[in-house]
N, CA, C and O atoms as CSV, one atom per row, in Angstrom:
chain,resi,resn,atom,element,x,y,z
A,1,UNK,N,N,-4.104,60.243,26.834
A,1,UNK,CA,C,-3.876,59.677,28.142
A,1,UNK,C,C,-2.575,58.877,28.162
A,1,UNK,O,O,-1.743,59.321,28.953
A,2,UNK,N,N,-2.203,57.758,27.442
A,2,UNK,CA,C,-0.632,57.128,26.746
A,2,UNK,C,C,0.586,58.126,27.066
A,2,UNK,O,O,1.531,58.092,27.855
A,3,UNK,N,N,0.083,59.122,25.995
A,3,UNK,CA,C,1.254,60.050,26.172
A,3,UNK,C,C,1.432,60.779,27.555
A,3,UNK,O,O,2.621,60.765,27.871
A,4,UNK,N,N,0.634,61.414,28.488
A,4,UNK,CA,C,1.019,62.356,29.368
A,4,UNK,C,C,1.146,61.278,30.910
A,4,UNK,O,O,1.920,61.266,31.867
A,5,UNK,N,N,-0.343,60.256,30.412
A,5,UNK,CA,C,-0.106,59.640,32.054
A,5,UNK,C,C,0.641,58.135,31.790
A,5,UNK,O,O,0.865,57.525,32.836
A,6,UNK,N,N,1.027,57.501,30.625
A,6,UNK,CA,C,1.012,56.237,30.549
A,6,UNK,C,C,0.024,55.489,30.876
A,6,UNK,O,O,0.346,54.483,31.507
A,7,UNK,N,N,-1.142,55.640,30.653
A,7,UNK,CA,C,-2.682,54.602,30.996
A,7,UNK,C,C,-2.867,53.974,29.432
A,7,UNK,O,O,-2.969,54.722,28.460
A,8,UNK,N,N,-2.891,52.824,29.348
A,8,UNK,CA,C,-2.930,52.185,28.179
A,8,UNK,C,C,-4.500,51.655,28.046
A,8,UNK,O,O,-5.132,51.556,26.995
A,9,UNK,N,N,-5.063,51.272,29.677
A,9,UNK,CA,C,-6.197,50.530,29.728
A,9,UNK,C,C,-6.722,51.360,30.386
A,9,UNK,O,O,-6.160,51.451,31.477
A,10,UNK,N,N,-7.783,52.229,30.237
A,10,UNK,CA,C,-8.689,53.335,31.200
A,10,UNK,C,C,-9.299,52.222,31.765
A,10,UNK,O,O,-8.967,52.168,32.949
A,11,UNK,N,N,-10.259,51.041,31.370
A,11,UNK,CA,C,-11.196,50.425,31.728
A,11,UNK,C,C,-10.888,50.033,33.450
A,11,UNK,O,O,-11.797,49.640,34.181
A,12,UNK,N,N,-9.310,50.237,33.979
A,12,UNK,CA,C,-8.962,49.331,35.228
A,12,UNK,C,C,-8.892,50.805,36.250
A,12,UNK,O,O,-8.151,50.703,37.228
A,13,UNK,N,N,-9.512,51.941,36.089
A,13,UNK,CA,C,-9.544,53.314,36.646
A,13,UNK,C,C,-10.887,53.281,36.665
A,13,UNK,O,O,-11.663,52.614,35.981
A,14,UNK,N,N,-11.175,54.419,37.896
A,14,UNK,CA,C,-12.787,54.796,38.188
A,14,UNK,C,C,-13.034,55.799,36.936
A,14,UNK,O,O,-12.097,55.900,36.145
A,15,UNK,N,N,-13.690,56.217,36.798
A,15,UNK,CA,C,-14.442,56.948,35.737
A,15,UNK,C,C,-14.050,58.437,36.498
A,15,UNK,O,O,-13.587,59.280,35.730
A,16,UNK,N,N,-14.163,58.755,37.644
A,16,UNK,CA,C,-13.699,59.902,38.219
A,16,UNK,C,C,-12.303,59.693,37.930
A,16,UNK,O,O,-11.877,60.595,37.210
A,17,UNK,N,N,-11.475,58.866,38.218
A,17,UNK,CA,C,-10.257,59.370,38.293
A,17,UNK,C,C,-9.919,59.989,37.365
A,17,UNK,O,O,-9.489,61.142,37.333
A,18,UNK,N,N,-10.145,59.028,36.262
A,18,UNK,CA,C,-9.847,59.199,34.581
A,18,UNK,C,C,-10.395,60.347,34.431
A,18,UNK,O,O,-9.509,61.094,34.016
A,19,UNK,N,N,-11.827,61.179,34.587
A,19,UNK,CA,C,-11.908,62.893,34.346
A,19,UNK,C,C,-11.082,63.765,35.184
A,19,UNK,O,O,-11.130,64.995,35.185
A,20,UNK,N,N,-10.269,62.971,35.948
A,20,UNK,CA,C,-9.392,63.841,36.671
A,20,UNK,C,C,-8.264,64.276,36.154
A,20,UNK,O,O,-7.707,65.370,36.253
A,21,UNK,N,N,-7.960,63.241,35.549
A,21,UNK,CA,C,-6.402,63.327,34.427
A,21,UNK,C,C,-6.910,64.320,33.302
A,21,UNK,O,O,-6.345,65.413,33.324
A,22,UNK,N,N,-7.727,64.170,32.472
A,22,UNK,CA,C,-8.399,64.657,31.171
A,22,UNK,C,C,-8.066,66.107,31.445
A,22,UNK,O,O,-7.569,66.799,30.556
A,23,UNK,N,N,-8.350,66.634,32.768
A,23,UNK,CA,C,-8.627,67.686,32.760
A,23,UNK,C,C,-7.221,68.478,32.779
A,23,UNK,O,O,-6.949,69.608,32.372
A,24,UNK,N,N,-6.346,67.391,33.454
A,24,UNK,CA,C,-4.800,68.183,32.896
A,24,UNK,C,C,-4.170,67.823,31.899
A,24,UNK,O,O,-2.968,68.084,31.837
A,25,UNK,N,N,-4.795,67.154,30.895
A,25,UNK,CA,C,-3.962,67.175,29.704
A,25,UNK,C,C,-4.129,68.394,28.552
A,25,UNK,O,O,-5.144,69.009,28.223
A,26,UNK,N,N,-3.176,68.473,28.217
A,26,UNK,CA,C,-2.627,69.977,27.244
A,26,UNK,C,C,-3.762,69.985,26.417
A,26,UNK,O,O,-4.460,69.004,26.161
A,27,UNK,N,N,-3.987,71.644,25.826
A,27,UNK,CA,C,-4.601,71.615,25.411
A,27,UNK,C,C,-4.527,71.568,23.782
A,27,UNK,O,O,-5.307,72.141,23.021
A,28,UNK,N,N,-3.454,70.788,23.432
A,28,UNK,CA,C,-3.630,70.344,21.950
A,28,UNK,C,C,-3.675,68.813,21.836
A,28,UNK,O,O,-3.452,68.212,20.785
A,29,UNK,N,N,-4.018,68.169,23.140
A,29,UNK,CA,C,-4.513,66.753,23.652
A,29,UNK,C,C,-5.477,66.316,22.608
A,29,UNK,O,O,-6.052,67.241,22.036
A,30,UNK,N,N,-5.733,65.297,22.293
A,30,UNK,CA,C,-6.468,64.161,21.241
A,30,UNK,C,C,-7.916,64.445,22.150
A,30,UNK,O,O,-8.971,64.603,21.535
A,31,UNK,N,N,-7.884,64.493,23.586
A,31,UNK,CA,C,-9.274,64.815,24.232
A,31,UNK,C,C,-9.862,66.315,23.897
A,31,UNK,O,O,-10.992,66.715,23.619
A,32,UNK,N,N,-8.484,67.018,24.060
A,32,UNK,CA,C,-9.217,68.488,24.038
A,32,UNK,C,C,-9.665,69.028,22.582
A,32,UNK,O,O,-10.718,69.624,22.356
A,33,UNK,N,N,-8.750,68.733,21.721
A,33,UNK,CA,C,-9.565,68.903,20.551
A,33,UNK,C,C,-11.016,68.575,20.254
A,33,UNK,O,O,-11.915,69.231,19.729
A,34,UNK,N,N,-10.943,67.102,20.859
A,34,UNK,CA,C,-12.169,66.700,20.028
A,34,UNK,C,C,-13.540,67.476,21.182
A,34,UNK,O,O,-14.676,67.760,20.802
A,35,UNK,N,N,-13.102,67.631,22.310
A,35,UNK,CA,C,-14.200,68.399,22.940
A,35,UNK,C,C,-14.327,70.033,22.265
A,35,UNK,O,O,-15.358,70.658,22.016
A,36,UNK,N,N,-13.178,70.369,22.117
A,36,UNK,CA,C,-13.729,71.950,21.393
A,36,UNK,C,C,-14.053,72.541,19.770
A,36,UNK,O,O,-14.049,71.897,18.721
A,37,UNK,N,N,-14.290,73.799,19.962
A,37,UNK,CA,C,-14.900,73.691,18.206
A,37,UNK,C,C,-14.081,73.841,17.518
A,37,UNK,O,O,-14.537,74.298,16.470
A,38,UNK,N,N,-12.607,73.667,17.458
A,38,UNK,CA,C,-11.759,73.394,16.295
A,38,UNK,C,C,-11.557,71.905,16.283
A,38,UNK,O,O,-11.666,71.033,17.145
A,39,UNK,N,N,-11.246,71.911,15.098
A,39,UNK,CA,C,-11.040,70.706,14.280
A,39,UNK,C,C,-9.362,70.050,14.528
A,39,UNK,O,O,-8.882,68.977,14.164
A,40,UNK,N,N,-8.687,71.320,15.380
A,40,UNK,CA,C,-7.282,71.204,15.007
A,40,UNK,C,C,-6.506,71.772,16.137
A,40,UNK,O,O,-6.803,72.964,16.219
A,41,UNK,N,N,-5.887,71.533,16.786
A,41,UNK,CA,C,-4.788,72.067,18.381
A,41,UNK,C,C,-4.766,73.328,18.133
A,41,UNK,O,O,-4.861,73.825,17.011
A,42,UNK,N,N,-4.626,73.973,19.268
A,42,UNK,CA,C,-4.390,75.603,19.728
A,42,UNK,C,C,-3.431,76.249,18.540
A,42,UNK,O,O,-3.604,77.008,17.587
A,43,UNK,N,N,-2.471,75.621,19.050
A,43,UNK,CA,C,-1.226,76.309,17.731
A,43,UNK,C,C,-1.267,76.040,16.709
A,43,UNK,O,O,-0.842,76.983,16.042
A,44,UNK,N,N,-1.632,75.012,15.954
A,44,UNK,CA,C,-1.879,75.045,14.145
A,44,UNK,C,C,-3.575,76.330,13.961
A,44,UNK,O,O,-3.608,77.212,13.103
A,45,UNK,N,N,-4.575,76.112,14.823
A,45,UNK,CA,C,-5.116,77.091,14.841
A,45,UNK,C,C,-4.509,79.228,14.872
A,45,UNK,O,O,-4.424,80.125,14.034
A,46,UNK,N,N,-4.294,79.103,16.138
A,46,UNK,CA,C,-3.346,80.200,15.914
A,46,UNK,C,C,-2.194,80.600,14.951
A,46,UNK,O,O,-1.788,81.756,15.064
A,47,UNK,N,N,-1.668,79.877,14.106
A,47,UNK,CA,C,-0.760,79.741,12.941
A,47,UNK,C,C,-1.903,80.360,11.976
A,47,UNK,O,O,-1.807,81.456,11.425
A,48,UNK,N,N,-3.095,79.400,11.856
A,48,UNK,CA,C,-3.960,80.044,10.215
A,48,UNK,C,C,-4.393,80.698,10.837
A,48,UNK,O,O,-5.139,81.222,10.010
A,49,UNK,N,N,-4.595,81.189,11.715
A,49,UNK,CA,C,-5.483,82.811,12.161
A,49,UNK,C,C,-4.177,84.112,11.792
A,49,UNK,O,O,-4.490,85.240,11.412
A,50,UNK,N,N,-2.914,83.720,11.973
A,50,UNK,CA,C,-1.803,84.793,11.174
A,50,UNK,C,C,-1.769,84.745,10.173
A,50,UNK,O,O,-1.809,85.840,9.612
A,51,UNK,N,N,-1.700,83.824,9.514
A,51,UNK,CA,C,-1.950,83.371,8.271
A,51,UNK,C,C,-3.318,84.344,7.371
A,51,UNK,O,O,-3.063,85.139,6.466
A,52,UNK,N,N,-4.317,84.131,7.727
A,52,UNK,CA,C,-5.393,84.904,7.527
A,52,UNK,C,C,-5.242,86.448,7.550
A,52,UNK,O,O,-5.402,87.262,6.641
A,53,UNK,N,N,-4.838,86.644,9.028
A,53,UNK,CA,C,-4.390,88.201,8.855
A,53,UNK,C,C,-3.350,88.555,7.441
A,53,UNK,O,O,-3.363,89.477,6.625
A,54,UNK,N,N,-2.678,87.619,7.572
A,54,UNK,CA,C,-1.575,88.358,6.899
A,54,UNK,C,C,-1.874,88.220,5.257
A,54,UNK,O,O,-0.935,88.423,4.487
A,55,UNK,N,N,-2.972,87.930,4.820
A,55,UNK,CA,C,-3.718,87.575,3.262
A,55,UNK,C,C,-4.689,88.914,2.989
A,55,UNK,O,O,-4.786,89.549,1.938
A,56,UNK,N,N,-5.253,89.103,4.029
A,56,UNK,CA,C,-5.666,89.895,4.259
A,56,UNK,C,C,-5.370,91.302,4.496
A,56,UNK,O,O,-6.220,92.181,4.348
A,57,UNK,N,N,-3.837,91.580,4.965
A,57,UNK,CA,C,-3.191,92.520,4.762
A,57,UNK,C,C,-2.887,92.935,3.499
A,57,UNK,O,O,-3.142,94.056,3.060
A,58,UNK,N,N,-2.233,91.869,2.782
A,58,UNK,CA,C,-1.765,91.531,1.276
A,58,UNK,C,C,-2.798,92.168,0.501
A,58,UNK,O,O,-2.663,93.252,-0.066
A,59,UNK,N,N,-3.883,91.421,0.498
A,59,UNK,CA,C,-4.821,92.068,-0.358
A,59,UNK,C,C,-5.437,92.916,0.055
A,59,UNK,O,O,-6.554,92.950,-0.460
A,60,UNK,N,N,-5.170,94.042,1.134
A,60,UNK,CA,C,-5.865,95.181,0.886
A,60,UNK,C,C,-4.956,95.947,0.430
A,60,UNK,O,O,-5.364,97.108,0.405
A,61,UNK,N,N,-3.598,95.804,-0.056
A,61,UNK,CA,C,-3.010,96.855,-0.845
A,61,UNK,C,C,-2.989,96.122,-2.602
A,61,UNK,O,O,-2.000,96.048,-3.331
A,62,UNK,N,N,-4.207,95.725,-2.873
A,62,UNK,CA,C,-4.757,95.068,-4.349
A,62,UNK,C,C,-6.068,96.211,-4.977
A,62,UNK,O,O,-7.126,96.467,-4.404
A,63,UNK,N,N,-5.649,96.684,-6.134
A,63,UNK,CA,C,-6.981,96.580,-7.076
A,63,UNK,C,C,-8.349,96.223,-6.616
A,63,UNK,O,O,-9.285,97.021,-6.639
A,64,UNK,N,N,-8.451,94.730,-6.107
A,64,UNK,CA,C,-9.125,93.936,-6.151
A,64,UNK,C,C,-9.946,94.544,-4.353
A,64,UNK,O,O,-11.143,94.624,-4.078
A,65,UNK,N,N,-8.944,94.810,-3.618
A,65,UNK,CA,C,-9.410,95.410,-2.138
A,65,UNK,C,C,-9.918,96.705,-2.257
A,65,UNK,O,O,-10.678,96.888,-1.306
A,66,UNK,N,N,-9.855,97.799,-3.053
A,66,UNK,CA,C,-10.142,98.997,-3.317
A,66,UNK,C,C,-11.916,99.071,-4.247
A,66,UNK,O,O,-12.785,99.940,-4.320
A,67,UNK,N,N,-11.794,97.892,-4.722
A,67,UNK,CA,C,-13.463,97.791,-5.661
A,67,UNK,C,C,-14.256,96.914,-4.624
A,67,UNK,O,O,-15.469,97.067,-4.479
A,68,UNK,N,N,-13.301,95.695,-3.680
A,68,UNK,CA,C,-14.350,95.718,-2.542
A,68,UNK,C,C,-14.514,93.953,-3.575
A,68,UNK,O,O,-15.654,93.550,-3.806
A,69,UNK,N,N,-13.500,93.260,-3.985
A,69,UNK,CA,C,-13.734,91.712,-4.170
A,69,UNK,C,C,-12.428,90.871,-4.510
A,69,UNK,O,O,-11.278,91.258,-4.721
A,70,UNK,N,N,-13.033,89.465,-4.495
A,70,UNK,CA,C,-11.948,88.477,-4.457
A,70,UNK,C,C,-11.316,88.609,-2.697
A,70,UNK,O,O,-10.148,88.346,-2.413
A,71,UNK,N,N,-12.283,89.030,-1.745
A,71,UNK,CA,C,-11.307,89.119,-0.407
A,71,UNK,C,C,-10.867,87.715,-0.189
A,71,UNK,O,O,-11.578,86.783,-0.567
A,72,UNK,N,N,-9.648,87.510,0.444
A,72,UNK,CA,C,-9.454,85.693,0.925
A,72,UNK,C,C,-10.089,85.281,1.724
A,72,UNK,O,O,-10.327,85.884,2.770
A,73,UNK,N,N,-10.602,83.947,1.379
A,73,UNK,CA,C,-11.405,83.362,2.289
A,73,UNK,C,C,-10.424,82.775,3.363
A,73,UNK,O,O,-9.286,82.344,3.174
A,74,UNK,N,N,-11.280,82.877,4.779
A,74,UNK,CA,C,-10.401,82.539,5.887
A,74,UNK,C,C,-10.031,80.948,5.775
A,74,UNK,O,O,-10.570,80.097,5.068
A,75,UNK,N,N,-9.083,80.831,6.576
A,75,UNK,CA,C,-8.653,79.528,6.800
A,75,UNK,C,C,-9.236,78.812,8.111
A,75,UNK,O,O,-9.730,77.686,8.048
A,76,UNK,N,N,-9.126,79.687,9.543
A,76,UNK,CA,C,-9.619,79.846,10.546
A,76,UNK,C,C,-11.200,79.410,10.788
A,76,UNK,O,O,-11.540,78.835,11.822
A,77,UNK,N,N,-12.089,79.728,9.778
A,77,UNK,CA,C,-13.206,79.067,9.375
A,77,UNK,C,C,-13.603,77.936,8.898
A,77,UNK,O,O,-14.696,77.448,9.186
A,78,UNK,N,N,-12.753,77.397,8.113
A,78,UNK,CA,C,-12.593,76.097,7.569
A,78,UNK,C,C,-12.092,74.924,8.404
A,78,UNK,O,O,-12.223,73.756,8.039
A,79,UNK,N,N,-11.182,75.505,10.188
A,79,UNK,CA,C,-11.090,74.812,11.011
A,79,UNK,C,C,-12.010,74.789,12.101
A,79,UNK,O,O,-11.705,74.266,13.173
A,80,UNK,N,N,-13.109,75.321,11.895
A,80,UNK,CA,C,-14.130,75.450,13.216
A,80,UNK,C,C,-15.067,74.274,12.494
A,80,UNK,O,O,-15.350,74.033,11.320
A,81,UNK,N,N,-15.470,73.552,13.992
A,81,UNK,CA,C,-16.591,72.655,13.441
A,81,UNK,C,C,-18.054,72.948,13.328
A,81,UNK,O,O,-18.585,73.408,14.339
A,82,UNK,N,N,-18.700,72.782,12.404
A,82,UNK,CA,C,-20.199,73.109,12.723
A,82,UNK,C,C,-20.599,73.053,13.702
A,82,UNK,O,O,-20.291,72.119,14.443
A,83,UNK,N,N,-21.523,74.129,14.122
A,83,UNK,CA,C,-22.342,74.296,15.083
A,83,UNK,C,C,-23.958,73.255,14.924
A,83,UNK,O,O,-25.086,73.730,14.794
A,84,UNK,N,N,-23.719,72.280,14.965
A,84,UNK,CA,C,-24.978,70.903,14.525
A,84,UNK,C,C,-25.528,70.821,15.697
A,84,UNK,O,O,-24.880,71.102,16.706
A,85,UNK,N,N,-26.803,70.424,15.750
A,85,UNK,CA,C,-27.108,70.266,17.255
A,85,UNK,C,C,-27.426,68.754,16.983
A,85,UNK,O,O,-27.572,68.289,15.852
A,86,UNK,N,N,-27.502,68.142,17.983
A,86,UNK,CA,C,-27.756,66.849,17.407
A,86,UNK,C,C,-29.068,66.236,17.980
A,86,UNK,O,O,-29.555,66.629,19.040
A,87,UNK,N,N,-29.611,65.247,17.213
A,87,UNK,CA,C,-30.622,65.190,16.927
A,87,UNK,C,C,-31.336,64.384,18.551
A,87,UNK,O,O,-30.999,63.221,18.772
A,88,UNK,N,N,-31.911,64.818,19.165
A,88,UNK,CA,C,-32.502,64.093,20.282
A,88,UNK,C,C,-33.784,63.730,20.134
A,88,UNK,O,O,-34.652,64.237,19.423
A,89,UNK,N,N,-33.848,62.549,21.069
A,89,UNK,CA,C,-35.425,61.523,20.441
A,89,UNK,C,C,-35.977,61.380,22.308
A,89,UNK,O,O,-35.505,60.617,23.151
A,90,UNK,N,N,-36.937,62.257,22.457
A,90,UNK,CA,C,-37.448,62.169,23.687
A,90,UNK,C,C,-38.807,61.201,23.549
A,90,UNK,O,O,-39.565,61.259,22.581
A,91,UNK,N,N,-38.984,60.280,24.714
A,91,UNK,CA,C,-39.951,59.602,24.779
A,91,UNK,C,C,-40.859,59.791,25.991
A,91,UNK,O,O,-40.345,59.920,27.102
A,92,UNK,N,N,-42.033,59.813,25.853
A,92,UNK,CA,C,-43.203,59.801,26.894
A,92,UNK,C,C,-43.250,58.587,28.147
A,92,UNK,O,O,-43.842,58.640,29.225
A,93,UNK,N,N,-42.649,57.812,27.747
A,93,UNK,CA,C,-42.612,56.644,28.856
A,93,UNK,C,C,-41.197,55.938,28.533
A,93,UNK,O,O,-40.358,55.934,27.632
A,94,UNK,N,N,-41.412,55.363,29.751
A,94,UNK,CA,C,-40.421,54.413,29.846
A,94,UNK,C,C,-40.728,53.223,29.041
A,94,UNK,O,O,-39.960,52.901,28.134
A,95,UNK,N,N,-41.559,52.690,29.243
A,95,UNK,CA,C,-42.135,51.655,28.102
A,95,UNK,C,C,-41.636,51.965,26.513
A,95,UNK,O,O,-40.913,51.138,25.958
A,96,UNK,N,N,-42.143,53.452,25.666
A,96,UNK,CA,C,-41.648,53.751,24.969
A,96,UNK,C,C,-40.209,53.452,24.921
A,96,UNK,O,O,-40.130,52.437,24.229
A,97,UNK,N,N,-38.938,53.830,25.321
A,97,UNK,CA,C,-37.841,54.345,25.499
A,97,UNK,C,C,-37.078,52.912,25.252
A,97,UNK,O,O,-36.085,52.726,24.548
A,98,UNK,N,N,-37.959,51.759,26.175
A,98,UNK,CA,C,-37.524,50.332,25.969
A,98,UNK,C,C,-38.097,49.674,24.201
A,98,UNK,O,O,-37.442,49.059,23.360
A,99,UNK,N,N,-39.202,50.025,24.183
A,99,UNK,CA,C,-39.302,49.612,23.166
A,99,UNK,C,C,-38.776,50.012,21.857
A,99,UNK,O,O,-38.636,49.123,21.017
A,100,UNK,N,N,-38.327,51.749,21.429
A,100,UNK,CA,C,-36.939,52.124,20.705
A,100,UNK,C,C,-35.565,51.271,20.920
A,100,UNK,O,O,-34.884,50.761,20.030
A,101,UNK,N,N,-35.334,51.243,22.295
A,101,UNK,CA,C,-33.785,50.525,22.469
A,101,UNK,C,C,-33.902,49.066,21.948
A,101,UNK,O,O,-32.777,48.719,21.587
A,102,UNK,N,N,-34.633,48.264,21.799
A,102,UNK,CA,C,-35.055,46.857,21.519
A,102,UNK,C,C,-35.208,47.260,20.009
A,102,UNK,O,O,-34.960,46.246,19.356
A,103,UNK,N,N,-35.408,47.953,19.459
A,103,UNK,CA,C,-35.664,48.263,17.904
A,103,UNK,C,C,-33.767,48.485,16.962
A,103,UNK,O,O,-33.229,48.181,15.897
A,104,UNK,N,N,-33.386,49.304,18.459
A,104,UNK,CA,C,-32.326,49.858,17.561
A,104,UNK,C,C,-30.747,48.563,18.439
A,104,UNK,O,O,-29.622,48.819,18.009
A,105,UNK,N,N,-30.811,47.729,19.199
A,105,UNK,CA,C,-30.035,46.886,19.229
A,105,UNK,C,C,-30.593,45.764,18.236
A,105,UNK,O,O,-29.795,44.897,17.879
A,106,UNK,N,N,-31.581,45.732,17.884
A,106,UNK,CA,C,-31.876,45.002,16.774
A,106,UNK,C,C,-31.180,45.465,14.875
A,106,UNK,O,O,-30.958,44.855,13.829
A,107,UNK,N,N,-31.096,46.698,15.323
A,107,UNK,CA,C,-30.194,47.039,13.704
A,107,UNK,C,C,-31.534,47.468,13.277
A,107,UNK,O,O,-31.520,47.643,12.059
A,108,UNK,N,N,-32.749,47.721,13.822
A,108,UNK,CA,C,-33.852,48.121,12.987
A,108,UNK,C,C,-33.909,49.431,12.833
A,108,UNK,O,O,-34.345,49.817,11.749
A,109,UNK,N,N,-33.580,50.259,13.641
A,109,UNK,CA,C,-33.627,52.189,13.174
A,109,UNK,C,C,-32.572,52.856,14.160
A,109,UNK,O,O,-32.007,52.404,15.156
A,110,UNK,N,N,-32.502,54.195,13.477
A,110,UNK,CA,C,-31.324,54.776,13.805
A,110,UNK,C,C,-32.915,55.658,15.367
A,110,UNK,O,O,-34.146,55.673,15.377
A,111,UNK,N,N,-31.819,56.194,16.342
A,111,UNK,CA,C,-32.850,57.374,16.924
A,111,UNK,C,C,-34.218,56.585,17.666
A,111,UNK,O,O,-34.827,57.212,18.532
A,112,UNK,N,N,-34.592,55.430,17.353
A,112,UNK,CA,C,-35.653,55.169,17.988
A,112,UNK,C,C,-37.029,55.195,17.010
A,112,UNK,O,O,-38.140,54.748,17.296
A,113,UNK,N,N,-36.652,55.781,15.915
A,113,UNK,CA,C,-37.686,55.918,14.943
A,113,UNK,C,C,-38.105,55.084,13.626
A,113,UNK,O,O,-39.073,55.439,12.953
């Protein structure tokens, strides 16, 4: 946000506005990364995906490509983030739900549990 709009302090913007900007910042933006499943901007991505091809070219004119081992492991893979789902803690009441949040602003459990 610094770099494209100059906003130093989001906190003095509506919450709409601010998803308004987000949505035009580039997509090798500090936001957009961290929303998508690479680990790493469009173009260093697209770089090890040639990269990959081109190891992969290499070694299929190998010994080693003709018996069918040692293929290179991708790089392109090593920049995708796990697919984790994360862990959700559903409660039956509201009562419940208060009495987790009172547990865990206390430093007593992670989740409610």
């Amino acid at each position: 946000m610094a770099e494209t709009y100059h906003i130093y302090d989001m906190e003095q913007f509506s919450p709409v506005y601010i998803s308004i900007l987000v949505r035009g910042l580039s997509v090798n933006s500090r936001v957009a990364i961290a929303e998508s499943d690479k680990l790493v901007g469009l173009d260093t991505f697209m770089m090890a995906s040639v990269l990959d091809e081109l190891r992969v070219i290499i070694w299929q004119n190998t010994k080693d490509a003709q018996k069918g081992r040692n293929r290179p492991k991708s790089i392109t893979q090593s920049l995708l983030r796990k697919n984790e789902k994360p862990k959700v803690t559903v409660y039956k009441t509201f009562d419940d739900f208060l009495e987790a949040r009172e547990r865990i602003m206390k430093g007593g459990t992670k989740n409610g549990k």
